[in-house]
NUDRENPA-234283 format. One line per field, with one value per residue (C-alpha): residue number from 1; residue in three letters; x, y, z. Coordinates in steps of 0.2 Angstrom, whole numbers, plus 5000, padded with zeros to 4 digits. Layout:
<rs>
koldo <- (NUM;...)
kollum <- (ALA;...)
px <- (X;...)
py <- (Y;...)
pz <- (Z;...)
</rs>
This chain:
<rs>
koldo <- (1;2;3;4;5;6;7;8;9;10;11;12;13;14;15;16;17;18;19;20;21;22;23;24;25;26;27;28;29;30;31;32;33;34;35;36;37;38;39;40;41;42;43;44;45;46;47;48;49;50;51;52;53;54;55;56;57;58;59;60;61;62;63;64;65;66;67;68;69;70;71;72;73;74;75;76;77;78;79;80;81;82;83;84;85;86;87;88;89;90;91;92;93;94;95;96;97;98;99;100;101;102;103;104;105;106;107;108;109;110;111;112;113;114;115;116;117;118;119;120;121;122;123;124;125;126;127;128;129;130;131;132;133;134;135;136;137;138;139;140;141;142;143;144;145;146;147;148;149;150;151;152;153;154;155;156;157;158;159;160;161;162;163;164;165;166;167;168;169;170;171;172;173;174;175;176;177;178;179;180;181;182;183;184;185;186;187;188;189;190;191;192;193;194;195;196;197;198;199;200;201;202;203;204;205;206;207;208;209;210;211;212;213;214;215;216;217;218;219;220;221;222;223;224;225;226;227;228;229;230;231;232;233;234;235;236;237;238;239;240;241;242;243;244;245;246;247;248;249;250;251;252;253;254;255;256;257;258;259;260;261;262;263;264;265;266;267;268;269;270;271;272;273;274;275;276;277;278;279;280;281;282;283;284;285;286;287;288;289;290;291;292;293;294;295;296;297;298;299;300;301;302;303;304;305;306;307;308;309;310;311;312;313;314;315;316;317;318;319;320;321;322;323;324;325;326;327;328;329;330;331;332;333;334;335;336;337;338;339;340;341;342;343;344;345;346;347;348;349;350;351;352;353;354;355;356;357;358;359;360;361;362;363;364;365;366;367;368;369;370;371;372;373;374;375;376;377;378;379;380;381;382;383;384;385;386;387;388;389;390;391;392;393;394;395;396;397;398;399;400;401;402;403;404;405;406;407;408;409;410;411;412;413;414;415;416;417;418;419;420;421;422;423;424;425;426;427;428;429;430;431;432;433;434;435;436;437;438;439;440;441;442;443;444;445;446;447;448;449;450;451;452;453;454;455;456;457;458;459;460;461;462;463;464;465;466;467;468;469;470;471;472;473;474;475;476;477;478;479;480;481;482;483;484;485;486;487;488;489;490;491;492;493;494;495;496;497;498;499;500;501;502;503;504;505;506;507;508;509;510;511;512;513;514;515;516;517;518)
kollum <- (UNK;UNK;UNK;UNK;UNK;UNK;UNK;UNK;UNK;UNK;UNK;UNK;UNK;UNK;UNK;UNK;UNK;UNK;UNK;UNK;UNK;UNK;UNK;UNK;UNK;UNK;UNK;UNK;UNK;UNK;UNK;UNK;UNK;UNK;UNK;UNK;UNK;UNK;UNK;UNK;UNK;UNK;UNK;UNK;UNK;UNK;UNK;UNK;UNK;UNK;UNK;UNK;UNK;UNK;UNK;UNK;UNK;UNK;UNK;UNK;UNK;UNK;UNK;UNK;UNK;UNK;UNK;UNK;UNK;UNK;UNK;UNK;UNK;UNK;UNK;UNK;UNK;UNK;UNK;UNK;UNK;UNK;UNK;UNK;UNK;UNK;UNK;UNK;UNK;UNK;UNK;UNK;UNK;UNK;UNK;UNK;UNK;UNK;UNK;UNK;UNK;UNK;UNK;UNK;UNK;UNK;UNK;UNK;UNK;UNK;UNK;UNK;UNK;UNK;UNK;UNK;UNK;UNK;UNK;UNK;UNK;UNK;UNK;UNK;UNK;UNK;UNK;UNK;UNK;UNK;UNK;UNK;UNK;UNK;UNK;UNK;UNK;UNK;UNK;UNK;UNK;UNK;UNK;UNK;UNK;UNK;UNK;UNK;UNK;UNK;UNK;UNK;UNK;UNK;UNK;UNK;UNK;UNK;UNK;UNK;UNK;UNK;UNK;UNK;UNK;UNK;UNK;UNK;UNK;UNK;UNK;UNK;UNK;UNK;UNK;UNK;UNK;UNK;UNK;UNK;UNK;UNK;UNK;UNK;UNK;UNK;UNK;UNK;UNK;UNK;UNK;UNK;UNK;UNK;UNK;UNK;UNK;UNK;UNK;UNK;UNK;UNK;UNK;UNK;UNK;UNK;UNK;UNK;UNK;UNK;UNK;UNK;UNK;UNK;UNK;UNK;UNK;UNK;UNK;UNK;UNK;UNK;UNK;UNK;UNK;UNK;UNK;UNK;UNK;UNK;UNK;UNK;UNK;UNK;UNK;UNK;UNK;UNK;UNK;UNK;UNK;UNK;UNK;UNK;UNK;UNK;UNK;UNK;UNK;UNK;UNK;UNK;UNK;UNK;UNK;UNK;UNK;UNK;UNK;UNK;UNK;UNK;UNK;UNK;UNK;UNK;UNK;UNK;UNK;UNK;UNK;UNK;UNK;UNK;UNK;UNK;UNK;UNK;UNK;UNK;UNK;UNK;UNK;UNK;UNK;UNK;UNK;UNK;UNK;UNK;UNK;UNK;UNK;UNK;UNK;UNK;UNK;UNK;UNK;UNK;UNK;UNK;UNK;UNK;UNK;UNK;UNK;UNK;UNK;UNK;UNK;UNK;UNK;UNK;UNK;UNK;UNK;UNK;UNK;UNK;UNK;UNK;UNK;UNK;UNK;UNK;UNK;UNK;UNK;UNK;UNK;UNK;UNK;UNK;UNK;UNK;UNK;UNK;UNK;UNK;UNK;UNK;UNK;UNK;UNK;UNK;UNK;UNK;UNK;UNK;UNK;UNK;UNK;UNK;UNK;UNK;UNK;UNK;UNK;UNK;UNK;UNK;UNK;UNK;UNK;UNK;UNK;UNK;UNK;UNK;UNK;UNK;UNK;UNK;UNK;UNK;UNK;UNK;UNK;UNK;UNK;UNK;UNK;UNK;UNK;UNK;UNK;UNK;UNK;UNK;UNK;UNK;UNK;UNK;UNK;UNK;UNK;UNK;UNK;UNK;UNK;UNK;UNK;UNK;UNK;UNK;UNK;UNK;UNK;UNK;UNK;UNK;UNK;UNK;UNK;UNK;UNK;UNK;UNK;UNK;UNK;UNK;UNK;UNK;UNK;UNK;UNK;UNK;UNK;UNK;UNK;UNK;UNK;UNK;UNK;UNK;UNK;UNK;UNK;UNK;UNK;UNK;UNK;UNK;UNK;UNK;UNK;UNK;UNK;UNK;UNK;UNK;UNK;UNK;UNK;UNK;UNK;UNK;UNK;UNK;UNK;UNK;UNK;UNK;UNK;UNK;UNK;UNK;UNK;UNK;UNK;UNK;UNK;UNK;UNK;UNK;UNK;UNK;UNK;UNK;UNK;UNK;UNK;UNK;UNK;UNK;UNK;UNK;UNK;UNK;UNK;UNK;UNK;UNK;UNK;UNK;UNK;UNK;UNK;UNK;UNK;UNK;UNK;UNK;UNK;UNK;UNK;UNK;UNK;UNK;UNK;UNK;UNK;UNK;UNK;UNK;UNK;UNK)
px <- (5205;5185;5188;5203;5193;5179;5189;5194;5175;5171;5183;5181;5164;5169;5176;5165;5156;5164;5168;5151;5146;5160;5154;5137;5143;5152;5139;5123;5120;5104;5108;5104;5113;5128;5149;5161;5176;5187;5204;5217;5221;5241;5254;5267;5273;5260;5266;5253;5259;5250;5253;5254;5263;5276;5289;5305;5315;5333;5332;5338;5335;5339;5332;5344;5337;5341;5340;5343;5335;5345;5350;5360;5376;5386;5381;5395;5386;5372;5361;5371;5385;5394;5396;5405;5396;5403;5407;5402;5388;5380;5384;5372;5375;5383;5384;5371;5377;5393;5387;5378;5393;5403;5386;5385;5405;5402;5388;5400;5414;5403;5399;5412;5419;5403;5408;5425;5416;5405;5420;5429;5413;5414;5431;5427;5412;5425;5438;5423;5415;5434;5433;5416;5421;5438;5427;5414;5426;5436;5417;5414;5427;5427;5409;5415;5428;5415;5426;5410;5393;5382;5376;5391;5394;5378;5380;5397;5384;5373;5388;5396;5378;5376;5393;5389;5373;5383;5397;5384;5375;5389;5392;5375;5379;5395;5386;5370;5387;5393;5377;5375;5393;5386;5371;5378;5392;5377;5370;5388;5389;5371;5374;5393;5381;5369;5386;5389;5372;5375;5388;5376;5384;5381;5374;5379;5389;5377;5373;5361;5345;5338;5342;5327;5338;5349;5360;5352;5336;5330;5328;5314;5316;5305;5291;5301;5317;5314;5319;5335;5343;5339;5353;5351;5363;5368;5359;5365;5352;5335;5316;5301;5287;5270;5253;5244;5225;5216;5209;5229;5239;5235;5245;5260;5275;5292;5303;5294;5303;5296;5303;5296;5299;5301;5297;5313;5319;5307;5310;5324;5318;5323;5323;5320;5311;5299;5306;5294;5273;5268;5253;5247;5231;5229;5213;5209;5190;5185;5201;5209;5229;5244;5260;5274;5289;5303;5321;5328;5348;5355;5375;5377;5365;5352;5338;5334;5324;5303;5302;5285;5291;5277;5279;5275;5274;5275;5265;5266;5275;5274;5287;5275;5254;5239;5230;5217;5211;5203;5189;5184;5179;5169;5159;5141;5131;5115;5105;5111;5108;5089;5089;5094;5082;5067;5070;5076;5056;5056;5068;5061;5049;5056;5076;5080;5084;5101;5113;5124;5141;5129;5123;5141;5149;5134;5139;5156;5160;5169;5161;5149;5154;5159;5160;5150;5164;5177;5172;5172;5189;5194;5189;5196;5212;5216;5206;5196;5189;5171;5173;5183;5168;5156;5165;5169;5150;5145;5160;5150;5134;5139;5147;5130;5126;5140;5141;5124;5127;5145;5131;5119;5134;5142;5153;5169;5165;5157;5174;5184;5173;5171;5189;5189;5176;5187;5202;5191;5187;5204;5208;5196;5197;5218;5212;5205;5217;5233;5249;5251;5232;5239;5253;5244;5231;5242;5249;5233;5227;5243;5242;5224;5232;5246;5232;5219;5235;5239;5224;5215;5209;5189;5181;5177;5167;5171;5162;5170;5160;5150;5148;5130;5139;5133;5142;5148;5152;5166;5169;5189;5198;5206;5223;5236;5230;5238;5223;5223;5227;5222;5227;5217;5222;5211;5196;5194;5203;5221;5235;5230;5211;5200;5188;5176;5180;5165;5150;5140;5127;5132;5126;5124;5142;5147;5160;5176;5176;5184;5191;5189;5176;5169)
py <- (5657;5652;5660;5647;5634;5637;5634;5620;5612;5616;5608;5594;5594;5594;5582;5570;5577;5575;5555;5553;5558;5547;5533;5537;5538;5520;5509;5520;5520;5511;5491;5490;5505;5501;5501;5500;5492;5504;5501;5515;5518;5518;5521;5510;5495;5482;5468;5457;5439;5422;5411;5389;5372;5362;5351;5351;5345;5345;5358;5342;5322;5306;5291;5279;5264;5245;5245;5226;5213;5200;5198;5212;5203;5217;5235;5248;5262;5269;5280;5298;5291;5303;5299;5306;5305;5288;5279;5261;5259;5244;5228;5214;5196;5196;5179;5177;5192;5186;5173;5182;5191;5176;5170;5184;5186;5167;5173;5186;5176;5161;5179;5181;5165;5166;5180;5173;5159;5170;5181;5165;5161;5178;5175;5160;5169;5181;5168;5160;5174;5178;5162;5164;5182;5174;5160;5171;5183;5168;5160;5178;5180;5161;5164;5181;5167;5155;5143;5136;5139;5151;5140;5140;5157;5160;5144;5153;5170;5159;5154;5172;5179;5166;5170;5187;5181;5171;5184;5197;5182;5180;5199;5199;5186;5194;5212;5200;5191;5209;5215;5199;5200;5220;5213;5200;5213;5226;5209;5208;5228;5227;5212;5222;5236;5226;5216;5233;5238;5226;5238;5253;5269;5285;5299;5315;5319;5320;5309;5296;5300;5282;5266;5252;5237;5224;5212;5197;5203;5199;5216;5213;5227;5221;5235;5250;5254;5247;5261;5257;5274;5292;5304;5322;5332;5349;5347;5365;5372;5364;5371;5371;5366;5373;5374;5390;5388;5397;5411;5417;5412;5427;5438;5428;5433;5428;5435;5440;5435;5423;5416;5398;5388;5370;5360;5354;5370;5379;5399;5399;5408;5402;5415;5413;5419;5414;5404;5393;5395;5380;5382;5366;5363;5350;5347;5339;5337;5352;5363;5369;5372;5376;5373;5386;5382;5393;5393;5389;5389;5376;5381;5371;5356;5359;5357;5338;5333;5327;5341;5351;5368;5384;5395;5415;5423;5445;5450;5469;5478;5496;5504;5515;5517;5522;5506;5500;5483;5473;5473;5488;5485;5471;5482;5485;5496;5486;5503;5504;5488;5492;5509;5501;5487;5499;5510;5499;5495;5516;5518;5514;5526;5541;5539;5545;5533;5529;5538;5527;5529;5522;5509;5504;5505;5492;5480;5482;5480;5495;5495;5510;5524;5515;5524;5539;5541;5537;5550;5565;5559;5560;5578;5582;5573;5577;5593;5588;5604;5604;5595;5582;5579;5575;5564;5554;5554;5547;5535;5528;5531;5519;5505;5502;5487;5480;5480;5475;5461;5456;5454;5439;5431;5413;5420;5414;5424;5437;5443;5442;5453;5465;5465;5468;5482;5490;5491;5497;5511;5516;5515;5527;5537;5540;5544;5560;5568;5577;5570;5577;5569;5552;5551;5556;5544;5529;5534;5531;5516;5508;5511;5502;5488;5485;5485;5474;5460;5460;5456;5473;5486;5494;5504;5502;5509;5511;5519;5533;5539;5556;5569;5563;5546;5537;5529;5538;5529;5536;5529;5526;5519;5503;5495;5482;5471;5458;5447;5457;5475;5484;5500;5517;5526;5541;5544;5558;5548;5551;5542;5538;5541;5529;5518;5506;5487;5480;5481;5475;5479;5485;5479;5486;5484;5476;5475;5483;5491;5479;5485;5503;5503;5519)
pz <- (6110;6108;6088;6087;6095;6084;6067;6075;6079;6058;6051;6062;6056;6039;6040;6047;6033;6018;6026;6029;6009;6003;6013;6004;5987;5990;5999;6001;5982;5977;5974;5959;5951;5939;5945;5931;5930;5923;5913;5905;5888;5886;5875;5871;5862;5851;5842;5833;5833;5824;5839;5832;5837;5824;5823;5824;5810;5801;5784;5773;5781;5768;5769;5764;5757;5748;5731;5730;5740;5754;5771;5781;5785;5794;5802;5803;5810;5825;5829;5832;5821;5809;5792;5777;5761;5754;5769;5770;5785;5780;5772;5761;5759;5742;5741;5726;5719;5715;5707;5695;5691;5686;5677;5667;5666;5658;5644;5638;5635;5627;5615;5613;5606;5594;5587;5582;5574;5566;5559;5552;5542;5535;5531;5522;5510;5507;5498;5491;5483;5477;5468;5459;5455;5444;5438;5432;5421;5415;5406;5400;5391;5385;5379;5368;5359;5355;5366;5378;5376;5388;5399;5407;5409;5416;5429;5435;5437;5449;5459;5460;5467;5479;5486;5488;5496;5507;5512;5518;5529;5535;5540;5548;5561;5564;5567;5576;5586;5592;5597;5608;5617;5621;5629;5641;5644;5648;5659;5666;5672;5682;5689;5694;5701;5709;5720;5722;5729;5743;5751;5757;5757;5766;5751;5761;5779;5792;5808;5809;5818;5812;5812;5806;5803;5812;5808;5800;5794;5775;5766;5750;5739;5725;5724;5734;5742;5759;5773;5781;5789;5790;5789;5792;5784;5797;5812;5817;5803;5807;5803;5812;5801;5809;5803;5802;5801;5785;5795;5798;5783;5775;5787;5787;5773;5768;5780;5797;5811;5824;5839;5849;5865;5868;5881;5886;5888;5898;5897;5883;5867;5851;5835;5818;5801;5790;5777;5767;5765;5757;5748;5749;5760;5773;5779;5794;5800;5790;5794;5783;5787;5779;5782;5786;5787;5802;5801;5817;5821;5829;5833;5847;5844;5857;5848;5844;5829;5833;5848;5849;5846;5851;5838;5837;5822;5821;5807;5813;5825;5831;5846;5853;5849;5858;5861;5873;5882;5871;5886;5883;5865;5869;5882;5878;5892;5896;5894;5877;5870;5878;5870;5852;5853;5857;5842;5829;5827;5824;5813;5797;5798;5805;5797;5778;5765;5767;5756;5743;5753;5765;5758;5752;5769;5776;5763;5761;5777;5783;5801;5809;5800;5784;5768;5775;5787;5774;5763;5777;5781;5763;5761;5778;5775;5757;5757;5743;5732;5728;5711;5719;5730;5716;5710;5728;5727;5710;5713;5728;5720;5706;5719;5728;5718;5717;5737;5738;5727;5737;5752;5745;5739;5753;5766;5757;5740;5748;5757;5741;5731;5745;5744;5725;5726;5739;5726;5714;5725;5730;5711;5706;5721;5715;5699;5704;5714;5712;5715;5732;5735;5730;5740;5755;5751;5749;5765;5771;5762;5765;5783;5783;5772;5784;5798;5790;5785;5804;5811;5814;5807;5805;5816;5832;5849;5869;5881;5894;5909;5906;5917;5921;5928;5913;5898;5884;5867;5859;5840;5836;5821;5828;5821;5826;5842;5849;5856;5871;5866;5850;5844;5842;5825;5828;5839;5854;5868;5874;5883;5902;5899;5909;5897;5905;5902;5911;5925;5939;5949;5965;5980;5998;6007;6021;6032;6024;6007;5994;5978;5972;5957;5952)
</rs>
């Protein structure tokens, strides 16, 4: 009994124990030692999206316009009304019109009756030349008999040329009449088409979405046709036209599928693809924008033309990755921001000269590890041989100024001949290894590509806690990220690992314990 009660009195004392130590480790740490916020690393989906605002519009709207000038004496159609291509909807005074008509109808008939006067006279140089002619070969032969002198034949020769001298004048104002009648009749058809004009037509079906006229109001079409309705031609296929600012344009493709939201419909989703990607800047305050263009199905008329449309655009999609909080790659231990500060004075002096894959990844851009880590993870990955790795090496080696060079260059050129250095690489790289190498390789390049296109990409940095209670940095390869989530490649960190996401200073508790930080 006093051996049982004894068990009983040390574990009772353990316990006070052990709470006493935890309630030390939680509020009797010094006040200003660190407590990290603490996030895990998960597995799942990641979608990278390009998130913008547009309009909603039909895929084909007419403006349908006056091309003649006059007062609107009759409407037949409103807004929402459908229309058959052809169909009468509005109506001009043709008052004037038809006047012109019958004017003009009046000038081709006075042509008309010129043209038979003209053809009579032609007629009449005809006989007349006819005479001459018979005159002339009665002298000739007259003068061959001696019977009358010369002067008379060559009198008759005079009178024959000025009868054929009169007959083709006369042609001429017959060919001069026939080209007036076509004139007023060409007079007469536009003054036909211009009565005509006054009925306005619909050019294709569709329904009205704009009406800017009413009955009696003077249309002046003088310089350009004046607007009078806007059809849109299927409003069951619209578009939403959206810009996408500079900095994301280049990770959007024909094709992707998007989805958006409009306000009138709060929590419905729309789908659609890319369509269109105008490459035609518009430039607003010093932004530069581009205007993409979304298919959007309308099938039961929902969607109304001029409604703000939230659009989301996937560039990239993966069903399940490793990815982290984008928190916890912003995370910068203060102890380690002091520790760099303090020995980047040092570091001149006591580090090697950098080595050309070195040098290449600092101005190419390539992140921490840059070429120096791209080059271990060549011969690793493609199990490069010992030849092969010379060659890697003299390939950076003769890159270094051309990526020291990228670096003096604006921000704007700079990235695109980083960009073409980087293809140069990878060009020369695939010309050294073996079939198998190369297809491994593009693989991998590929993948990078792919990552870089949706927004991610480079190399990266978090911090775990150590065994000593202080952070660890961990390097990773990042990929996709969806603004609050980015994905690890590679890297020493698994699925449900904890990663710190932030700090604070701790401070002495009171009261009841709030949130568990470590």
């Amino acid at each position: 009994m006093k051996t049982r009660s004894l068990i009983i009195f040390l574990l009772s004392l353990a316990a006070v124990g052990g709470g006493t130590y935890a309630a030390w480790r939680s509020y009797g740490s010094p006040a200003d030692a660190p407590r990290f916020k603490l996030a895990k690393v998960e597995s799942g989906p990641l979608t990278a999206v390009v998130s913008a605002t547009g309009t909603l519009n039909p895929v084909v709207s007419v403006q349908v316009g006056s091309q003649v000038s006059g007062q609107i004496k009759e409407i037949l159609v409103d807004f929402n009304s459908s229309v058959k291509s052809g169909q009468l909807i509005a109506r001009l005074d043709p008052e004037t019109y038809e006047h012109r008509v019958r004017q003009a109808q009046a000038d081709v008939d006075a042509a008309r009756a010129g043209q038979g006067v003209q053809q009579a006279e032609v007629s009449r140089a005809r006989a007349n030349l006819s005479n001459a002619q018979r005159d002339y070969e009665r002298k000739k032969t007259l003068v061959e008999k001696n019977f009358i002198s010369p002067a008379e034949r060559d009198t008759a020769q005079n009178t024959l040329d000025a009868a054929r001298a009169s007959l083709a004048s006369a042609e001429a104002q017959v060919k001069n009449g026939e080209a007036v009648v076509r004139q007023r009749e060409a007079q007469l058809a536009a003054a036909r088409v211009d009565l005509e004009r006054t009925s306005i037509k619909a050019p294709v079906d569709g329904i009205v979405v704009k009406r800017s006229i009413e009955p009696g109001q003077t249309v002046a079409a003088s310089l350009q046709a004046p607007e009078l309705f806007v059809i849109a031609k299927n409003l069951t296929d619209m578009q939403v036209e959206t810009s996408i600012d500079e900095a994301d344009v280049g990770r959007v493709r024909l094709g992707q599928k998007a989805s958006f939201t409009v306000d009138a419909f709060a929590g419905r989703h729309f789908e659609g693809e890319v369509r269109q990607v105008r490459k035609a800047a518009t430039v607003v305050s010093n932004v530069v924008t581009y205007t993409v263009v979304i298919s959007a199905a309308n099938p039961d008329l929902t969607l109304l033309p001029g409604m703000t449309a939230n659009v989301r655009i996937i560039t990239a999609q993966k069903d399940k990755t490793l990815k982290v909080p984008n928190a916890a790659l912003r995370y910068r231990p203060a102890v380690a921001a002091d520790e760099k500060k303090s020995t980047s004075t040092t570091a001149s002096a006591v580090a090697p000269a950098p080595t050309p894959a070195a040098a290449t990844s600092n101005s190419g851009g390539a992140g921490s590890g840059g070429l120096a880590q791209l080059r271990d993870r060549l011969v690793a990955d493609l199990k490069l041989d010992a030849d092969q790795q010379s060659k890697v090496d003299a390939i950076f080696d003769g890159m270094r100024d051309k990526f020291r060079a990228a670096r003096e260059l604006p921000e704007a050129e700079k990235n695109r001949a980083q960009e073409r250095n980087r293809a140069e690489i990878r060009e020369k790289i695939t010309a050294i290894l073996t079939p198998e190498q190369k297809q491994r390789y593009a693989e991998t390049a590929g993948a990078a590509q792919a990552a870089r296109a949706a927004g991610g990409g480079g190399s990266g940095r978090i911090w775990i806690v150590g065994a000593d209670g202080k952070p660890k940095p961990v390097e990773v390869r990042l990929g996709l990220t969806d603004g609050s989530m980015t994905e690890i490649v590679s890297g020493d960190i698994k699925d449900g690992q904890e990663v710190i996401a932030g700090q604070q200073a701790a401070t002495k508790a009171s009261g009841m314990p709030g949130p568990r930080l470590f």
